[in-house]
PASEBA-1860 file (N, C-alpha, C; in nm, 3 decimals):
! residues 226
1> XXXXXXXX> -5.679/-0.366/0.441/-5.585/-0.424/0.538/-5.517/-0.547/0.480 ~ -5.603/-0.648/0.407/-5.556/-0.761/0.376/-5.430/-0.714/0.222 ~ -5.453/-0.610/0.200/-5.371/-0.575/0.086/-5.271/-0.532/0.119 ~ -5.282/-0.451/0.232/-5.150/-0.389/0.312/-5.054/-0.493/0.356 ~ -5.109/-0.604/0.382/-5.062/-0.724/0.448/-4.972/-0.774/0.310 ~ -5.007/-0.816/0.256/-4.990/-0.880/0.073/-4.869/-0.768/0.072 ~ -4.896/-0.668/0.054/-4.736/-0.565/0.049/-4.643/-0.622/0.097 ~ -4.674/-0.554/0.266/-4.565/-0.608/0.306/-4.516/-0.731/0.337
9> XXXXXXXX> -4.544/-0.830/0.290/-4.529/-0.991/0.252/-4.422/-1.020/0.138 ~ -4.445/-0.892/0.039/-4.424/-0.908/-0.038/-4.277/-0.819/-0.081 ~ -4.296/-0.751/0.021/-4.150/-0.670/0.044/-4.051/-0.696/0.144 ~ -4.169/-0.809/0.229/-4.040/-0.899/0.321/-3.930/-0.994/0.230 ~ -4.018/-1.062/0.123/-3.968/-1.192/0.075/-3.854/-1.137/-0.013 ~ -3.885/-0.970/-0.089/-3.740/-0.946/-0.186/-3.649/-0.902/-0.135 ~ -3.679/-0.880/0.003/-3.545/-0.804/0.070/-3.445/-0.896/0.150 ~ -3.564/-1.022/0.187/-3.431/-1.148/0.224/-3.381/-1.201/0.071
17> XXXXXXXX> -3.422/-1.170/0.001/-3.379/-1.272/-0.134/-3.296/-1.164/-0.201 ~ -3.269/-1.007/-0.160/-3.147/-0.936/-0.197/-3.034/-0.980/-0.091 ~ -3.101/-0.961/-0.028/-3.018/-0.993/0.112/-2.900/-1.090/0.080 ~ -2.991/-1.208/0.030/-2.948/-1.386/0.035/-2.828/-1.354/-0.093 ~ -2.884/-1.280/-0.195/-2.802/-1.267/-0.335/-2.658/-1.180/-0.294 ~ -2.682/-1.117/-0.194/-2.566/-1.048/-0.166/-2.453/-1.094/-0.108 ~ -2.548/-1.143/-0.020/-2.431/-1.263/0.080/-2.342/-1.376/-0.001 ~ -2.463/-1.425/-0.100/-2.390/-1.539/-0.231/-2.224/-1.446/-0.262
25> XXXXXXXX> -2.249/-1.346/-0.263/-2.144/-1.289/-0.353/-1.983/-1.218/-0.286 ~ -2.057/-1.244/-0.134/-1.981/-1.158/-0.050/-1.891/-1.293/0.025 ~ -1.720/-1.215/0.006/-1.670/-1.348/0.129/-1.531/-1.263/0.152 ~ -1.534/-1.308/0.308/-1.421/-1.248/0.391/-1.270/-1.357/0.347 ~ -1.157/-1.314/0.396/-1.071/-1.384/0.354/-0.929/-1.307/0.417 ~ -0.792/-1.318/0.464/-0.697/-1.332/0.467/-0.603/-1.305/0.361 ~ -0.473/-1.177/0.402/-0.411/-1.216/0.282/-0.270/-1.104/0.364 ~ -0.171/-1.183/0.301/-0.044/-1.115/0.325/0.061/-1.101/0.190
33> XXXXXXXX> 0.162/-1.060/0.212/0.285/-1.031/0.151/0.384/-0.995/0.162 ~ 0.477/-0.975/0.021/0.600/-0.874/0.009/0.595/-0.750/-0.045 ~ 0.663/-0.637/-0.025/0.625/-0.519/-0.051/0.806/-0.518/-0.123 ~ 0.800/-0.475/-0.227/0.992/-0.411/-0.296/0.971/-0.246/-0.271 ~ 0.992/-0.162/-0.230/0.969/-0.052/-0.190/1.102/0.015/-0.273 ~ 1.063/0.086/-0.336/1.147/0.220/-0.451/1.160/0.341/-0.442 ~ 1.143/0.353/-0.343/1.125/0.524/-0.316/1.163/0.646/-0.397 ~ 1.122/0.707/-0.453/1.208/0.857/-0.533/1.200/0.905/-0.449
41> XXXXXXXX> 1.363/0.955/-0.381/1.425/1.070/-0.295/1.440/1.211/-0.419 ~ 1.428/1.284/-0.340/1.481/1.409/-0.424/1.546/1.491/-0.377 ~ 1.620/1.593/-0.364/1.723/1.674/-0.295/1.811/1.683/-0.206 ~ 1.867/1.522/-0.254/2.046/1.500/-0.168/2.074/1.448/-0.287 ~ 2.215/1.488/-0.267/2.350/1.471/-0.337/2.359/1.360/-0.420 ~ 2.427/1.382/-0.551/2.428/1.252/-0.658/2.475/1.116/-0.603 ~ 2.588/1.137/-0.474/2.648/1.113/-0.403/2.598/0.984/-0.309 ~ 2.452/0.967/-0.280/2.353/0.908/-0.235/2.278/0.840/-0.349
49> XXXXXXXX> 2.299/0.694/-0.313/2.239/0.580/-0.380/2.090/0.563/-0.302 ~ 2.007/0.481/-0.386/1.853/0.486/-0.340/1.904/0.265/-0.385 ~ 1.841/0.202/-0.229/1.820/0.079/-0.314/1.688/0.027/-0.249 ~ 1.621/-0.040/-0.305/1.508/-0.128/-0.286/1.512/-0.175/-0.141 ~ 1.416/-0.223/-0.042/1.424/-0.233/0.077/1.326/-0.354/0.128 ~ 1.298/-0.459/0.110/1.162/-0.551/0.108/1.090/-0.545/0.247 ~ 0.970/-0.500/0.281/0.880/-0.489/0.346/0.814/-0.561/0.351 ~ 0.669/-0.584/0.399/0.571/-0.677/0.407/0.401/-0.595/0.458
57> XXXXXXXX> 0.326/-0.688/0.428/0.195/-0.576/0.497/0.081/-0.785/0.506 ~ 0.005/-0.747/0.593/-0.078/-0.844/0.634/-0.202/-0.793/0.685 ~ -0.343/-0.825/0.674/-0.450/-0.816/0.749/-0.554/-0.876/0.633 ~ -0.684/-0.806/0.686/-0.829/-0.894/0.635/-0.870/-0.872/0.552 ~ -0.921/-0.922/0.462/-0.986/-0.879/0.338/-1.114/-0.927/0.323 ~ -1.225/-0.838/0.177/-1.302/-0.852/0.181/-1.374/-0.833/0.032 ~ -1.413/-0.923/-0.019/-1.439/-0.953/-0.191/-1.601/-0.964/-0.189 ~ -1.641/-0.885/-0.289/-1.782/-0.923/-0.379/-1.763/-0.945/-0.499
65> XXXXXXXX> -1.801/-1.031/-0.522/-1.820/-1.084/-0.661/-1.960/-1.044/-0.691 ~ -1.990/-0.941/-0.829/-2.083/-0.888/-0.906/-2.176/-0.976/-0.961 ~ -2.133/-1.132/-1.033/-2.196/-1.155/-1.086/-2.214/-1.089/-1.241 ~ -2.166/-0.986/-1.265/-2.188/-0.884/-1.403/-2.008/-0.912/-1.441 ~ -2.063/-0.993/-1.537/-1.915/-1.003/-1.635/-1.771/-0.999/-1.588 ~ -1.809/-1.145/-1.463/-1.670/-1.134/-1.430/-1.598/-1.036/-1.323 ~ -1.679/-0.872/-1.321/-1.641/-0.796/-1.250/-1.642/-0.830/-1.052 ~ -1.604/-0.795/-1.026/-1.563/-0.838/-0.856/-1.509/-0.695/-0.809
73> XXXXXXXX> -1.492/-0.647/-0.668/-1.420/-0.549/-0.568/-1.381/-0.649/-0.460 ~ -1.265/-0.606/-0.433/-1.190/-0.614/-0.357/-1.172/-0.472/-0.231 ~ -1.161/-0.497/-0.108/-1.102/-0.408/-0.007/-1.019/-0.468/0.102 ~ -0.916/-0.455/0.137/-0.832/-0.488/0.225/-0.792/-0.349/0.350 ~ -0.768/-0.430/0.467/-0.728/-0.381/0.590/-0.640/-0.372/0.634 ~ -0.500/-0.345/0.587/-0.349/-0.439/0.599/-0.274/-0.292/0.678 ~ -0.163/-0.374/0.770/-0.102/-0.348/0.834/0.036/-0.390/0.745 ~ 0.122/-0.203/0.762/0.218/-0.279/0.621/0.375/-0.229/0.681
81> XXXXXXXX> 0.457/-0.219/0.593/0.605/-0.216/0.717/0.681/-0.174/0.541 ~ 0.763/-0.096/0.509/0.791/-0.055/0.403/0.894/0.020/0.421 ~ 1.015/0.050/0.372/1.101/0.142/0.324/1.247/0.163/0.254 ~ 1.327/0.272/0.274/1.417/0.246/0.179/1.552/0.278/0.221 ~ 1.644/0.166/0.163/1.819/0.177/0.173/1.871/0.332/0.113 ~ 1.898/0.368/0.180/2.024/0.512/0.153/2.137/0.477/0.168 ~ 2.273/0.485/0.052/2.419/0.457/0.085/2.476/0.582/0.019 ~ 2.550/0.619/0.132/2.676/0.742/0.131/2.785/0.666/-0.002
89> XXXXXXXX> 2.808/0.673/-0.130/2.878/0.593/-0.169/3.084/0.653/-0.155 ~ 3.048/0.732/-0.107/3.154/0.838/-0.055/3.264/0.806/0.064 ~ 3.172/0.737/0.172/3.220/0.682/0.235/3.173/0.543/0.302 ~ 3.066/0.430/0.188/3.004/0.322/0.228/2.946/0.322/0.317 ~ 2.869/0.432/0.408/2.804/0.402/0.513/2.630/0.385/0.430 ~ 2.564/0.307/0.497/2.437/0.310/0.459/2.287/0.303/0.554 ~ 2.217/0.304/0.537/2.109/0.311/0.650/1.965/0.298/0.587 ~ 1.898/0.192/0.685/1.735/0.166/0.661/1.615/0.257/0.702
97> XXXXXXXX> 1.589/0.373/0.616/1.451/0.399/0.705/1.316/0.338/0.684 ~ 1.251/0.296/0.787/1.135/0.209/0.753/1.021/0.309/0.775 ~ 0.913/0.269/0.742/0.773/0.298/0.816/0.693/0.215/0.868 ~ 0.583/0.215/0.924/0.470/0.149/0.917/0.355/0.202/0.931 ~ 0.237/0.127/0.858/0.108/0.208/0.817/0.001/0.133/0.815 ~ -0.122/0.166/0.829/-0.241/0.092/0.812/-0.244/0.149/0.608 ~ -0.254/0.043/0.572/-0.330/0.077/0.420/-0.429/0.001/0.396 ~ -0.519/0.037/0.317/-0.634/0.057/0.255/-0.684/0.048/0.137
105> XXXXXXXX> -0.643/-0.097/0.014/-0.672/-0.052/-0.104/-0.781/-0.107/-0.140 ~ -0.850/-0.017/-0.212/-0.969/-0.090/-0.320/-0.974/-0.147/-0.444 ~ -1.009/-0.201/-0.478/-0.947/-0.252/-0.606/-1.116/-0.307/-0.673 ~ -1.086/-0.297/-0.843/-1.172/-0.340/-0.898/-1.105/-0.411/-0.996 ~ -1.173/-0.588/-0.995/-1.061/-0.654/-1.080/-1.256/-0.723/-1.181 ~ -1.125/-0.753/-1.258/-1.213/-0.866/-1.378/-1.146/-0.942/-1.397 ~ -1.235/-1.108/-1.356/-1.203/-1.211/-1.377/-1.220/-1.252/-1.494 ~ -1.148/-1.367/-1.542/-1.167/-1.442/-1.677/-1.141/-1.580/-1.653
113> XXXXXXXX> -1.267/-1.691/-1.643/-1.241/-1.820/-1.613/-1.240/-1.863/-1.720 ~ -1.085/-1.958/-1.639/-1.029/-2.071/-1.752/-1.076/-2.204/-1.773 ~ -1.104/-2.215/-1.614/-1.163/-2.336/-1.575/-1.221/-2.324/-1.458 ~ -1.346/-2.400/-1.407/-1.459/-2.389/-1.278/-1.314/-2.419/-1.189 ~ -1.158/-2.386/-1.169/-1.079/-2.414/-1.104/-0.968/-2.325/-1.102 ~ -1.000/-2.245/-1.246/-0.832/-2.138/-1.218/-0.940/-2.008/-1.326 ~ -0.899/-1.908/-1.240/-0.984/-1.743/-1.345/-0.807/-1.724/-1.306 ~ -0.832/-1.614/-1.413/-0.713/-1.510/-1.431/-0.795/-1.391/-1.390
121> XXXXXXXX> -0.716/-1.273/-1.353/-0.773/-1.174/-1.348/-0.694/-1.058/-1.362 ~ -0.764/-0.896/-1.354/-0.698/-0.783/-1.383/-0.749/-0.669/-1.282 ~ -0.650/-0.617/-1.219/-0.703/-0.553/-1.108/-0.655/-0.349/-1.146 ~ -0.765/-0.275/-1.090/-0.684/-0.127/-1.040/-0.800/-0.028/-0.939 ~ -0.716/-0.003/-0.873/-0.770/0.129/-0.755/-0.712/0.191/-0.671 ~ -0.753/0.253/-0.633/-0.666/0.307/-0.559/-0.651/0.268/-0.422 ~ -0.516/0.325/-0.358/-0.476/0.253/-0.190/-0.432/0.419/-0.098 ~ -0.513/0.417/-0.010/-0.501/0.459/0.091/-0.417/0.430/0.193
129> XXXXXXXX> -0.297/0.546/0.225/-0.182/0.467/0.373/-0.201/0.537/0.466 ~ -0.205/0.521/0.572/-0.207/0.609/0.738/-0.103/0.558/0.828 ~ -0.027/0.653/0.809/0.120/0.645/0.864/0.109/0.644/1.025 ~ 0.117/0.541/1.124/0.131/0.491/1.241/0.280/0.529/1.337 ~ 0.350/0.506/1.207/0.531/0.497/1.285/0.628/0.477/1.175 ~ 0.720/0.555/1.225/0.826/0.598/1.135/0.954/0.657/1.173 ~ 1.072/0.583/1.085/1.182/0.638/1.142/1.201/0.777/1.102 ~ 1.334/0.845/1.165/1.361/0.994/1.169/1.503/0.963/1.094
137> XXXXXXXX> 1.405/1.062/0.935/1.507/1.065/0.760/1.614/1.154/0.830 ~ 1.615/1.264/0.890/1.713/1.344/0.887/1.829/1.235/1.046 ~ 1.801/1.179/1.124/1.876/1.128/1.198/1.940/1.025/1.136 ~ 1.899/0.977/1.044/1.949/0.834/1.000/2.056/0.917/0.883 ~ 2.076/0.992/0.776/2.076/1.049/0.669/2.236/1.122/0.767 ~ 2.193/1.180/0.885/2.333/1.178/0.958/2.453/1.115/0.951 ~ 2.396/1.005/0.958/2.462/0.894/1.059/2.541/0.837/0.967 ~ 2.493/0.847/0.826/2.582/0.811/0.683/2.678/0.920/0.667
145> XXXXXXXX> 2.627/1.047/0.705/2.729/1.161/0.713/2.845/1.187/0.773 ~ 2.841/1.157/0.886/2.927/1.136/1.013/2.957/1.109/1.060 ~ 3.011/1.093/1.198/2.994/0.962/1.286/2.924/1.002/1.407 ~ 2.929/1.066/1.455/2.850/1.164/1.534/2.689/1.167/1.527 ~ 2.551/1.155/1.597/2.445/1.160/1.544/2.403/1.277/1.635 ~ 2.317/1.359/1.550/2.265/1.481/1.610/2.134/1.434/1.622 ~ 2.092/1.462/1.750/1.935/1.405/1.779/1.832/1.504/1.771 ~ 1.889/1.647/1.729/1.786/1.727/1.717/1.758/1.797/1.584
153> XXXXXXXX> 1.873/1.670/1.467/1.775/1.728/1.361/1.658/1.691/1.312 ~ 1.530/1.725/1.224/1.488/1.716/1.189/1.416/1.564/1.140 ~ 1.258/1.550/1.147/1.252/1.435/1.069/1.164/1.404/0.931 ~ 1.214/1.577/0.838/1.189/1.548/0.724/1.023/1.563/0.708 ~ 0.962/1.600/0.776/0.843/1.616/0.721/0.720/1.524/0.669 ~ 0.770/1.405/0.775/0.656/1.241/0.734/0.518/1.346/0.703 ~ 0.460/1.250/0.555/0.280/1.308/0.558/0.201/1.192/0.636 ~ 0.127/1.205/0.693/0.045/1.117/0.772/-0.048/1.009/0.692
161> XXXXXXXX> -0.089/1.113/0.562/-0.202/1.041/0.514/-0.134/1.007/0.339 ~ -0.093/0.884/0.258/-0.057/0.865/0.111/-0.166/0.856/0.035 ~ -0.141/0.879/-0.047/-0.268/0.783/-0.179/-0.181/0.734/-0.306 ~ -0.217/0.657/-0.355/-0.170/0.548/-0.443/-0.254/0.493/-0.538 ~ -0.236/0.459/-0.636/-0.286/0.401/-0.769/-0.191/0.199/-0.762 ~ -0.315/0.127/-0.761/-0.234/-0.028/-0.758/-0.292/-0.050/-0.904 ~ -0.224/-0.127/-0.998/-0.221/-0.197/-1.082/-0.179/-0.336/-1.082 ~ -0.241/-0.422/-1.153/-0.161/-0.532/-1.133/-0.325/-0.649/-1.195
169> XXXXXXXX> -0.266/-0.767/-1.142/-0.390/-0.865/-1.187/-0.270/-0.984/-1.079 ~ -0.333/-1.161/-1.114/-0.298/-1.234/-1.098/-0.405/-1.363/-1.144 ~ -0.378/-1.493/-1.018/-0.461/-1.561/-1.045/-0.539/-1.606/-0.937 ~ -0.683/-1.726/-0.971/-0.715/-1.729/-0.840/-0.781/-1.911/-0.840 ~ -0.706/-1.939/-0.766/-0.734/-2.142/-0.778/-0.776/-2.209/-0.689 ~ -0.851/-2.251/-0.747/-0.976/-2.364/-0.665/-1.089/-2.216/-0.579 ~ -1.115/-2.171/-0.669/-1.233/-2.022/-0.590/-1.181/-2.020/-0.450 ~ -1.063/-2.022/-0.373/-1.006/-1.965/-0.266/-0.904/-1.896/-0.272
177> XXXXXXXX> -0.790/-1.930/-0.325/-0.654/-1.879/-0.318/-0.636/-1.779/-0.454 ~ -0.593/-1.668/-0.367/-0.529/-1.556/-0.486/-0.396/-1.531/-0.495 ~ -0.330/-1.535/-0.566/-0.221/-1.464/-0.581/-0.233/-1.415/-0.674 ~ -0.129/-1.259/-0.656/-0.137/-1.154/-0.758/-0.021/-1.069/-0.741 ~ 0.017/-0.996/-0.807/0.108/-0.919/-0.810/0.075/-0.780/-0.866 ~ 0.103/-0.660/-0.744/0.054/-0.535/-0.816/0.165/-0.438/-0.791 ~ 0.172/-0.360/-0.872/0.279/-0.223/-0.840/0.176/-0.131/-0.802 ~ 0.194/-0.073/-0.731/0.151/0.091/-0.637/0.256/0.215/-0.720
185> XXXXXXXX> 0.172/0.344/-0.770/0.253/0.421/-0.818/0.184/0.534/-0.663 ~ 0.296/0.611/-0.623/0.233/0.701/-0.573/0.187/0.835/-0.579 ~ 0.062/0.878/-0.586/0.004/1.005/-0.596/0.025/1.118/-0.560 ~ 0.100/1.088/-0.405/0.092/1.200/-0.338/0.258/1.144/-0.252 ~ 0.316/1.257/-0.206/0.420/1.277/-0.111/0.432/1.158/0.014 ~ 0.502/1.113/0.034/0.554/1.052/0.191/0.638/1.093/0.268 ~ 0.709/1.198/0.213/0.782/1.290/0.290/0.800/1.437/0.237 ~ 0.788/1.540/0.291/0.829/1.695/0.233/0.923/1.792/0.332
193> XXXXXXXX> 1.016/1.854/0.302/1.102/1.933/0.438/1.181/2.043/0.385 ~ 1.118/2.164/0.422/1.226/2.284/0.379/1.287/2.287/0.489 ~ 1.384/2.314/0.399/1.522/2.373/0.539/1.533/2.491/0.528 ~ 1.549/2.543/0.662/1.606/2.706/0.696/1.756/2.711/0.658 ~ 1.812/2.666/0.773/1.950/2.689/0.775/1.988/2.556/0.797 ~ 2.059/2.479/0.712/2.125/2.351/0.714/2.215/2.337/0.801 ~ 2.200/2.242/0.905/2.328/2.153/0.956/2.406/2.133/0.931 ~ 2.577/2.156/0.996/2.670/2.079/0.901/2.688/1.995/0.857
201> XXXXXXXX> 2.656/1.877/0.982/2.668/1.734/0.944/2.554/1.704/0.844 ~ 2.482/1.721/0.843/2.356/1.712/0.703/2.411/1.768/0.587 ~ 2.482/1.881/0.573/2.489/1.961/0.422/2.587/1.894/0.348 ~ 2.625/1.784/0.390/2.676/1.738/0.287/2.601/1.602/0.196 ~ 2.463/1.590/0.261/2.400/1.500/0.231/2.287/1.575/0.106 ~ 2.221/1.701/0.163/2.155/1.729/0.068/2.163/1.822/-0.002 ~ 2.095/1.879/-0.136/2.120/1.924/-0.229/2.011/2.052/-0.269 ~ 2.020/2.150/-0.234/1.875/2.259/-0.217/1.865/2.225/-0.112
209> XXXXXXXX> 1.744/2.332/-0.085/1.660/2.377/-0.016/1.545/2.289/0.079 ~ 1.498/2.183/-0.010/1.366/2.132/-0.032/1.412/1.981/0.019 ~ 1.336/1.906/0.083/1.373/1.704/0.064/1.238/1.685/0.018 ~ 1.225/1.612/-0.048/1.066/1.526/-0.050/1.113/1.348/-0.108 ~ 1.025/1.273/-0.076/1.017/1.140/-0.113/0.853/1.115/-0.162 ~ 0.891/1.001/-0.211/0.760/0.959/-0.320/0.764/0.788/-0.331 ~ 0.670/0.730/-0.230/0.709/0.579/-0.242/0.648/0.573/-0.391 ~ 0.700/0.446/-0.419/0.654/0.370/-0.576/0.705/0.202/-0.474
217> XXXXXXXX> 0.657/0.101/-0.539/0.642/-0.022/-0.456/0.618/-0.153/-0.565 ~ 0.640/-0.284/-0.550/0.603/-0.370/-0.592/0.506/-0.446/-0.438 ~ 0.395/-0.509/-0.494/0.358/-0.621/-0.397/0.318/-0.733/-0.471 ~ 0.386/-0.854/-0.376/0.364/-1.020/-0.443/0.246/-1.073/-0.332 ~ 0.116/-1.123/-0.340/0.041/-1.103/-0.186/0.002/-1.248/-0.239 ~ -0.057/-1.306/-0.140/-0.083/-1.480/-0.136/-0.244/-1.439/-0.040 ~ -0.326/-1.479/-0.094/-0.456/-1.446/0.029/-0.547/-1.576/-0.025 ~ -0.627/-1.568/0.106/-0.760/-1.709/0.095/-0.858/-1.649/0.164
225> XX> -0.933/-1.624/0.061/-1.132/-1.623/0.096/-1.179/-1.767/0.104 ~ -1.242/-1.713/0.194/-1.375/-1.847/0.263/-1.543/-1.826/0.199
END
């Protein structure tokens, strides 16, 4: 009995002292930004310019630091707002379609301290998006067409769920404040749409059969762990 006791005494004391080591390493934190959003359109007309669109995304974050060479994870909770300029250059009309999404990236960075006051670091993982709300590509894509808006075409085929590859690094000063800068390439589709029989007012916008889009992105993000 008295040995059984000694055990578990002894398996109380390493499991608060993993516990305690974990917590050392673990800290919540804040972080927002700018998003440059690039979208590759594919199957409208040469005719149609693609330009950059600046977005933003904000929510909570959450860092462990390893302790093992610098290495650290990162996960964030962000609520993000993203999309892209289309111009008719044909007849200067142009139009914003946005989205918005919960994303999700993970990231595994390595630090390199310069000083007990500034690490550099190098980040990559992948980001998860869950599409919430979104404008309608084929109503807007009109509206550059025509003047007239048809409300029952199409809206292009939003995917609900993205995945993404972030790259990037930055810095991080006084062990609170990060800034970093990462590009997002994307993996997978944000939009896909066969057409049957094309619209008039649309067919002069696209080109085949097929639409798909493919975000690609810059983000500049400013965040503070506690």
């Amino acid at each position: 009995m008295r040995m059984i006791t000694s055990i578990l005494v002894a398996l109380t004391f390493m499991w608060v002292g993993v516990n305690d080591t974990l917590a050392q390493g673990l800290h919540f934190g804040v972080k927002g930004g700018v998003l440059g959003n690039k979208a590759s359109v594919s199957g409208v007309r040469d005719n149609i310019r693609e330009e950059s669109l600046t977005g933003f995304q904000v929510g909570p974050m959450l860092q462990y630091q390893t302790g093992f060479y610098g290495f650290a994870f990162d996960f964030s909770l962000l609520y993000a707002q993203r999309g892209v300029k289309l111009t008719n250059t044909s007849n200067s009309r142009s139009t914003d379609i946005r989205t918005q999404s919960i994303d999700i990236p993970i990231e595994v960075k390595w630090e390199m301290c310069i000083s007990p006051m500034f690490d550099l670091f190098l980040g990559l993982g992948p980001s998860f998006s869950f599409l919430i709300d979104k404008d309608n590509w084929g109503r807007e894509l009109a509206h550059i067409a025509v003047d007239v808006l048809d409300k029952d075409l199409p809206s292009m085929g939003w995917r609900s769920t993205e995945v993404g590859l972030n790259l990037g690094g930055g810095v991080k000063l006084l062990n609170h404040l990060i800034l970093s800068c990462y590009y997002n390439i994307g993996l997978t589709e944000s939009s896909r749409y066969r057409f049957g029989n094309k619209h008039d007012a649309i067919d002069q916008i696209f080109d085949g059969n097929v639409f798909k889009s493919r975000n690609k992105y810059w983000q500049l993000s400013l965040a503070y762990v506690f």
